[in-house]
N, C-alpha and C positions, 0 to 999 in steps of 0.2 A: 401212754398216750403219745410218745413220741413217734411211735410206729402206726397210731394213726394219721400224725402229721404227714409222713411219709406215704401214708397211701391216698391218703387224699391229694396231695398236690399231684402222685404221681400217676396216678388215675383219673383226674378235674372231678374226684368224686365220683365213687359208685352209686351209690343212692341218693336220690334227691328229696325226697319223701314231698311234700307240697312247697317245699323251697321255692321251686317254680312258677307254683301259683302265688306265693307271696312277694315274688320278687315283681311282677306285672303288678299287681294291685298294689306295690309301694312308688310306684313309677306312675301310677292312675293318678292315687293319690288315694286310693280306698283304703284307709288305715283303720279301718273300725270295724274289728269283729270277735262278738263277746268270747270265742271260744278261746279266742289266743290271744286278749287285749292289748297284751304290752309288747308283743312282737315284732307287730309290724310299725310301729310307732317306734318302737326301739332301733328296729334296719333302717327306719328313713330318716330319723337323728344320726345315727354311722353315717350311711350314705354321705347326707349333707357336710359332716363333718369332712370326708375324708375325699370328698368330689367325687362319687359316683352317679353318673349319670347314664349310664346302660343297663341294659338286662341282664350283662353278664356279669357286668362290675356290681351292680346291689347282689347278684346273685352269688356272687364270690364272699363278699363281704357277711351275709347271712352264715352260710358257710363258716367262717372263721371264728364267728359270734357263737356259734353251739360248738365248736371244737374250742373254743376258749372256756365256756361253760361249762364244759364237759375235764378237761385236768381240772380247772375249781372244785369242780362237785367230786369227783377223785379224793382229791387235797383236801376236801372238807370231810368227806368219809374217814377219811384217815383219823383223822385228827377230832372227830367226835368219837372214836372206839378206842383211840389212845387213852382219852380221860375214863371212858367206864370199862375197857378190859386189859389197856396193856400193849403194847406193841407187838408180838406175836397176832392177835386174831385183828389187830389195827393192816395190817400187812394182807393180811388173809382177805378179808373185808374188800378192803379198797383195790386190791390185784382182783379181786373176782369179781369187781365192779366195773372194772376198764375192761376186761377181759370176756364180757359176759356178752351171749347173742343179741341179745336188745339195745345194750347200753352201746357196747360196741357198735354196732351198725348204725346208729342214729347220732353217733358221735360229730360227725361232720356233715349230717345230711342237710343243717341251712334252717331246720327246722326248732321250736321255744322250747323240746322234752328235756334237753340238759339243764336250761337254765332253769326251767319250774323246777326239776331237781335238786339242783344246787341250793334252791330257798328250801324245801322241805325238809333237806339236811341240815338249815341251819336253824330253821325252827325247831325239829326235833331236839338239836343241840341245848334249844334256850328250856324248853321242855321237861327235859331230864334233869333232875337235881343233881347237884352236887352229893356226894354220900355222907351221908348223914345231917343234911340239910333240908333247910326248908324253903319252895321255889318265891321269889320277892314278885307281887307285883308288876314292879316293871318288866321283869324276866318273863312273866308268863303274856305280860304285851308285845313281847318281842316274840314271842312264840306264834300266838296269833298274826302281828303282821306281815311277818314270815310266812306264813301258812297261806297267807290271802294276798300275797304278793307269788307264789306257788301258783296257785288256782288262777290268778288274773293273768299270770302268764300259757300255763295253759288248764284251764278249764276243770277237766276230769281228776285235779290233784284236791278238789273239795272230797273226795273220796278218803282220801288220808287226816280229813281235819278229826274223825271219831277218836282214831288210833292216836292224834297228838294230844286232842283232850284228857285220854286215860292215863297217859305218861304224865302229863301234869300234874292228876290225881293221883296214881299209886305209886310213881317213884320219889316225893318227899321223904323224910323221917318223920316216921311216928309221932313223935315225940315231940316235933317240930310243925304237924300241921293239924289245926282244927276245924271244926265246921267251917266260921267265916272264913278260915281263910282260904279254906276252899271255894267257895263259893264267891271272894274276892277275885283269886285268881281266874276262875270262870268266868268273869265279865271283864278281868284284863284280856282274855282270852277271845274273846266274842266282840271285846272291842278293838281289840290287833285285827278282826277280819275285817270287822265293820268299815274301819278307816281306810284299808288296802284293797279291798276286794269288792264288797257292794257300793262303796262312795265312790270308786272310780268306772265301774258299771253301769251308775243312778248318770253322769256326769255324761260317758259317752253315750247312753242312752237321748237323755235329753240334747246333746248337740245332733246326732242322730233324725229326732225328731224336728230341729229344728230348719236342717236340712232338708226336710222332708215333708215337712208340713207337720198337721197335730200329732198324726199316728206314724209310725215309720213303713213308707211301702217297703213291698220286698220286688223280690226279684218277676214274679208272676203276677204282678199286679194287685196282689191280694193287701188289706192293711191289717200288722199286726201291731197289737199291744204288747207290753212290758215281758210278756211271759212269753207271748210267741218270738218275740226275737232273741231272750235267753234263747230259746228252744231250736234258734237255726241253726248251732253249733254241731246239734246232733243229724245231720242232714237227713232228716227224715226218714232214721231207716228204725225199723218198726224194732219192739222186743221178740226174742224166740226164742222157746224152752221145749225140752225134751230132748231125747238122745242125740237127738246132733249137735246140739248145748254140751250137753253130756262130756262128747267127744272132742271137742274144737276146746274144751277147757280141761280136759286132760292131755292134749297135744300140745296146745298154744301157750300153759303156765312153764313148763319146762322149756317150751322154744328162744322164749325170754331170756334162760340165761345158757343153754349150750343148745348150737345146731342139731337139726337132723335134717339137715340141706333141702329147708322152704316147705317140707314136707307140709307146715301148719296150711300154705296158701296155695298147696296143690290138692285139699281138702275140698272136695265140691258136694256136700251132702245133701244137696237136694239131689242129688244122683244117684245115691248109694241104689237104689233099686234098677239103676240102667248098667252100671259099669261096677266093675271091682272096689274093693277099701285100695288105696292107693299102696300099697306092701314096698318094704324097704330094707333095705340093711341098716338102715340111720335107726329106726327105731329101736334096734338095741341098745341105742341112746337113750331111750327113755326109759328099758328097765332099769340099768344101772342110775341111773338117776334116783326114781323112783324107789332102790332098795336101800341108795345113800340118805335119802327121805326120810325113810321107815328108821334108819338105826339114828339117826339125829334129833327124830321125835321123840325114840323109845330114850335115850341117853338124858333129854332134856326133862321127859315127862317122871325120870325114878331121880333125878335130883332137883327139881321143883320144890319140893317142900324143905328142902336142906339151904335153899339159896336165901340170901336178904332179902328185906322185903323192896328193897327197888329192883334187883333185879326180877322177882317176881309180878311187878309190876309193866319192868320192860318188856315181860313174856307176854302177858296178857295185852297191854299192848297193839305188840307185833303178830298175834294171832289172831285180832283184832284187824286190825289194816290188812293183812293178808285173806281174811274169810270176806271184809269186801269188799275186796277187790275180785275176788273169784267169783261171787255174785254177781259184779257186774257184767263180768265176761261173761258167763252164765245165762246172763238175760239180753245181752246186746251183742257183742262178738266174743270171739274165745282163740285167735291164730294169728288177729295183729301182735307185734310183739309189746310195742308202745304202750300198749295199753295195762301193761301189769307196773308199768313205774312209779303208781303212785305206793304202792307196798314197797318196791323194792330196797328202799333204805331200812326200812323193819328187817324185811326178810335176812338183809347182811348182817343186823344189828345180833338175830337170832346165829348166824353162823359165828358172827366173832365171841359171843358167848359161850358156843359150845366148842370151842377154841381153847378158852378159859379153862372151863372143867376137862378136856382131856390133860390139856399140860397140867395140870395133878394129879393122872392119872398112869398117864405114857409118857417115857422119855423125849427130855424136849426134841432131842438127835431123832430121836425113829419118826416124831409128830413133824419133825420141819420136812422131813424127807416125802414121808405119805402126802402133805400137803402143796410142798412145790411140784408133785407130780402128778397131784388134782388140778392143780391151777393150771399146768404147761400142760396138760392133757387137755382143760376146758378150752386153752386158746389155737394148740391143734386144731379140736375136730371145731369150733368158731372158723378160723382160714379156711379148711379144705369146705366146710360147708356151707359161708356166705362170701367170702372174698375170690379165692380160689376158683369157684365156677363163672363168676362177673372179672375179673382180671385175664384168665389165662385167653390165649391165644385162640381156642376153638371155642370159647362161650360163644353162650346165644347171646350175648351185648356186643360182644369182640364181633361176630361173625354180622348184626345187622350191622353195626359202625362202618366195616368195612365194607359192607354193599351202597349202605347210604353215600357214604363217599365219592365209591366210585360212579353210582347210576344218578345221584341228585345232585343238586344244587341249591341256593339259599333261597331261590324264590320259590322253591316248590312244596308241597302239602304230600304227605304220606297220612292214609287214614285205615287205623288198623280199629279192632274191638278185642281186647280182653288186657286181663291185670299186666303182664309182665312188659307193658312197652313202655315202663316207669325205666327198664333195665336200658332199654334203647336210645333213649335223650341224653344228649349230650350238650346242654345248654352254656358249655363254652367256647363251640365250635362254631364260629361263625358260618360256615360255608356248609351245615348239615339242614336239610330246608326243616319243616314245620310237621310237626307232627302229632294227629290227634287220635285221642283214645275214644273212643265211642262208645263206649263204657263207661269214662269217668264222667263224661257230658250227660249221662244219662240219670248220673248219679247225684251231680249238683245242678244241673237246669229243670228234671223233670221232662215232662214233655216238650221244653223247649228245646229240646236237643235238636229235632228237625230244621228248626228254620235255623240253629247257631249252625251246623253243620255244611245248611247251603249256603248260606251265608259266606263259609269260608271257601268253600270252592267256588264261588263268584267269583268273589273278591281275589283266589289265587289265581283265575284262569283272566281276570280283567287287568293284572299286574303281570302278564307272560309268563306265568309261570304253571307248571305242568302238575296235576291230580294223579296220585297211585291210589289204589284202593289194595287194601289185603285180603286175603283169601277168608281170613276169618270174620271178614263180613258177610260173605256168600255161602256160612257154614248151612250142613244141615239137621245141625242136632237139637233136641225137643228144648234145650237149657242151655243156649251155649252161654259161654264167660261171660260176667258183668263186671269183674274188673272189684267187686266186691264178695270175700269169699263167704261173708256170713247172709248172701239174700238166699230167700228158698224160692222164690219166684221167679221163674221165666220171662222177665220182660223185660224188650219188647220181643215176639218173637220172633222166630227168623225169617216170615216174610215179610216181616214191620221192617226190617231191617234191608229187605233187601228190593224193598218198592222206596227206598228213598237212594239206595247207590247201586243198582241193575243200569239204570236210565245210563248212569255218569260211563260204565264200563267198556273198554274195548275188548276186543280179542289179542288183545297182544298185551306181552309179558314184559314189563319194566324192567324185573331182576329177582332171584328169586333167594331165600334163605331158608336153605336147608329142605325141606321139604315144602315148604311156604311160597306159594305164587303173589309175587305182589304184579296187580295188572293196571297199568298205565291209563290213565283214563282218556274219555273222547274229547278230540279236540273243540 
């Protein structure tokens, strides 16, 4: 983790992930929203604390707060595999845990996935008995508000509460647990969430409303109740099943813990029938993955019946939390990486185990050696395939930075459309002007994108400051980018797009990136 410290300050952060958005809405003062409850509530106590009063100071500070979260959840890893396998697969574990494409990249990105993390670790922790114990009560309420302090940080980790439930259940002793107390422990369990996760939900719901009048408006004018405004976490983007499911969750589960350099978010499957499968050399990454899979199932699956019964219990488990979690990709996206975290403490739980059983197997000497050169292998082709291309000198981040630089200034708007201008923002640079995705706008406004849109180039051209449009708003393909890899729908299309920024455009060329004309708008 030290070496993420090191890239983050020495970079001002590669990835921001919606740190940026939650840094403007902690500065609003818009602290309430169910998907990430305690996040923003959490930056503007920092904030306050520590006198931040900019966009770039709360936005540093978020920053610091998930790379702080991020060595705990580490250190907490550690230190739950120490007690059930040992410090050899305790090592293993937690190095493939810093080290891994998902966890890694979001380590400093500003955003709540470490910190939910870090509580599903230590729920799990409370979860798992002791061996040859039986789990108390209180233990199993610490599990649960653990678990519901997870989910109220961020939302999607209710996906892992099935998998803490079963570890509650099947790794006691025998001997040690009966019906009631099973079923005791199941309502310490339910009531650790109750207290942590739906009373503080029920709470900012009702201030919400009070805010608001009886019902909570949203954003479009519409009023929704109790369930609709659960439901605006998931920004309205619909389920979808069938081979492109298929494939986005056989690409995107392995993208999670080693690169094949973004390949998951250069996946545009509503296209496959206009354009090629996007082919690679990275995907060789994914056999060898996928064959390390196969021999760790098969090794796990013929000594299963020879194992205790907690560890049998932590298998079931952990193949539990990981099938759905694959479900959900499955039916919702399948190539964000984030989105596989709520298994991933199972999934390591399952690697340090079979950790366990080889070192009975194969010399500790030949196992330490295979395994530090799994781990130094995983954090290789990790660099060259998320850092490496966003750092070096000729990236596409490096190379807009350096045109921003040079052709803008701080009072100006560049408005581009598609996913990767997340790579372009540099929100600690004061003097880089303002930059909007039209894409993302389209993502969370809806149809209000048009008037936010004009809005902003009023508002820049009424404060002297000068409109670039990019090239890839004047595209002309039947589906261009949405900035979302998992929609199958073309909207809006390209002359929706291009009857609201044609008017704005000149004939002359601002600055251009790489092949990309960005065109200066009329004055």
């Amino acid at each position: 983790m030290l070496l993420c410290l090191c890239l983050f300050v020495a970079s001002e952060s590669a990835w921001y992930d919606d740190a940026t958005t939650y840094a403007a809405d902690i500065l609003a003062g818009r602290l309430i929203e169910p998907g990430h409850l305690l996040w923003r509530p959490l930056g503007h106590l920092v904030g306050l604390v520590t006198g931040a009063a900019t966009y770039s100071a709360v936005l540093w500070r978020l920053q610091f707060l998930s790379l702080f979260a991020s060595v705990l959840a580490a250190a907490a890893m550690y230190l739950l595999v120490v007690r059930l396998y040992g410090r050899p697969g305790a090592l293993v574990a937690a190095t493939l845990m810093a080290v891994s494409n998902g966890f890694w990249s979001y380590a400093f990105s500003g955003g709540s996935y470490s910190l939910s993390m870090l509580f599903a670790i230590l729920a799990l922790r409370c979860a798992i008995s002791p061996r040859g114990e039986a789990t108390r009560g209180t233990t199993a309420f610490a599990a649960g508000a653990l678990g519901g302090l997870s989910a109220a940080t961020w939302g999607i980790q209710i996906l892992a509460a099935p998998a803490l439930w079963l570890a509650l259940l099947l790794t006691p002793a025998r001997d040690q647990s009966s019906l009631g107390q099973q079923l005791r422990n199941t309502a310490s369990l339910v009531g650790g969430y109750l207290l942590m996760l739906v009373v503080p939900l029920l709470a900012a719901f009702l201030i919400q409303t009070r805010a608001h009048g009886v019902l909570f408006a949203g954003t479009h004018g519409q009023t929704f109740n109790l369930a609709s405004w659960l439901a605006s976490s998931g920004h309205g983007i619909p389920a979808h099943y069938g081979i492109a499911q298929l494939l986005r969750v056989i690409i995107g589960w392995p993208q999670s813990i080693v690169s094949t350099f973004d390949l998951g978010s250069r996946l545009r499957l509503w296209r496959l029938h206009e354009t090629a499968f996007p082919a690679s050399p990275w995907l060789g990454v994914l056999i060898v993955l996928y064959a390390a899979l196969a021999g760790a199932i098969f090794a796990l699956a013929r000594s299963f019946m020879g194992l205790e019964s907690r560890d049998r219990g932590v298998i079931v488990a952990c193949g539990a939390a990981l099938g759905i979690n694959l479900l959900f990709a499955a039916s919702w996206q399948g190539t964000d990486l984030e989105r596989y975290f709520p298994s991933w403490p199972y999934q390591l739980l399952l690697v340090a185990l079979l950790v366990k059983l080889l070192v009975t197997i194969h010399p500790v000497r030949r196992l330490a050696v295979a395994a530090g050169a799994a781990l130094a292998g995983t954090a290789v082709v990790n660099w060259y395939g998320t850092f490496a291309p966003v750092l070096s000198s000729d990236s596409y981040r490096q190379v807009w930075l350096r045109e921003l630089r040079r052709a803008t200034s701080a009072g100006d708007r560049v408005i581009l459309f598609g996913q990767r201008t997340q790579l372009i923002v540099s929100p600690h640079d004061p003097d880089l002007p303002k930059i909007d995705n039209v894409s993302l706008e389209i993502a969370q406004r809806g149809e209000g994108w048009r008037a936010a849109e004009l809005h902003n180039i009023a508002e820049t051209k009424r404060h002297g400051g000068r409109v670039f449009l990019a090239d890839t708003l004047f595209g002309t393909d039947s589906a261009p980018r949405d900035g979302w890899s998992f929609r199958e729908y073309p909207r809006p299309s390209p002359s929706e797009l291009q009857e609201v920024f044609l008017p704005f455009k000149s004939d002359r060329v601002g600055f251009v990136v790489g092949t990309e004309k960005i065109w200066l708008g009329r004055d």
